[in-house]
N, C-alpha and C positions, 0 to 999 in steps of 0.2 A: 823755335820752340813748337812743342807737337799740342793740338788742339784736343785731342785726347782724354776724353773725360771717364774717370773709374765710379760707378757705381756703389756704394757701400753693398753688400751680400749680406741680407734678413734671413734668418735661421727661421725656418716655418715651426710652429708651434705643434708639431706633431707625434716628438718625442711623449709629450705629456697627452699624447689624444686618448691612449683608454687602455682597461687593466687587460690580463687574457681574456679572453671570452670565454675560459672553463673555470675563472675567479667567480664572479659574479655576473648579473644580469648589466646588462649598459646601461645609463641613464640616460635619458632623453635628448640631453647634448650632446653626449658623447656618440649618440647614434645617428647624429646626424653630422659630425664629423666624421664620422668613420663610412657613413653611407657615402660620403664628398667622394673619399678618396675610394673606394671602389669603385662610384660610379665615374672617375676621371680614370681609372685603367680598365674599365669596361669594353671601351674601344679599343678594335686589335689596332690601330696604328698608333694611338694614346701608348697603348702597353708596349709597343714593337720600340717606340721613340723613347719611352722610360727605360725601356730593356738598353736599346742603345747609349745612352747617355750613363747607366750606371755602370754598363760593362768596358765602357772607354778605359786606356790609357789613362792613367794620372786622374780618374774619376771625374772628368771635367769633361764636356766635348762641345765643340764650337758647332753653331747649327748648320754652319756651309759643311760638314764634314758628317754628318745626320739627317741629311733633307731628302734621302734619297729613298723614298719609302713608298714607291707607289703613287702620290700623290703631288699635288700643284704646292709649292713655295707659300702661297698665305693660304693654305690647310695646315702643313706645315705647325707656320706658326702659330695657327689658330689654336690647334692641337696641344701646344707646348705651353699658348695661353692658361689652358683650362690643367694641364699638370701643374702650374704655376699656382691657380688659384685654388687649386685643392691642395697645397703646401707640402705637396709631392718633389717639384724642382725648385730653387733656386736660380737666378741668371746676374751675368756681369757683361755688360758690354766693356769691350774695348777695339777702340778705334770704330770700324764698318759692323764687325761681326758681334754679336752674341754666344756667351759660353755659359751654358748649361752644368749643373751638376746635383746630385742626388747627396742630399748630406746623410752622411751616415748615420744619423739618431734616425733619419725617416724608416731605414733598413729595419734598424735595430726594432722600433716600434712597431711596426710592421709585424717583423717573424715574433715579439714578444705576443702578439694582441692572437695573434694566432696559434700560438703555440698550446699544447696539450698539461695536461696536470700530473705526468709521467711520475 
């Protein structure tokens, strides 16, 4: 029997973080959510390792397959920390590795908060 332990996967609260910005003005919360996650892809290897993780195969990408960016292994993860805590990424280990992904409401919320009033 394998020792193997699956994490459950928390959807980050990001879908609902805020209207477009050509809707109305932010509110106070909502602009310090929104300030999180710009300031967590601010850094080009923050953004470089967001970029890689969402343009993976199967939308998933294990970190041994991602680590390869210029920098040291706990940068790395330091990195993928702080996408995490700004409800940017999701993670699941299984077995040694860690597998990253980008959930699509984050996308979605994303291009909706910036999209234009066309």
């Amino acid at each position: 029997m394998s020792n193997v332990r699956v994490l459950p996967v928390l959807e980050p609260d990001v879908a609902t973080c805020c209207p477009p910005m050509t809707e109305r003005a932010l509110t106070a919360e909502e602009a310090v959510r929104t300030a999180a996650m710009f300031k967590a892809l601010g850094d080009p290897v923050r953004l470089r390792l967001f970029s890689l993780v969402a343009s993976h195969e199967g939308g998933e990408a294990c970190v041994c397959d991602i680590s390869d960016v210029g920098v040291s292994q706990p940068t790395v993860s330091h990195h993928l920390k702080k996408l995490k805590e700004a409800g940017l990424l999701s993670s699941e280990r299984r077995g040694t590795w860690v597998y990253y992904r980008v959930q699509p409401a984050v996308l979605a919320a994303m291009g909706q908060m910036l999209a234009s009033r066309d």
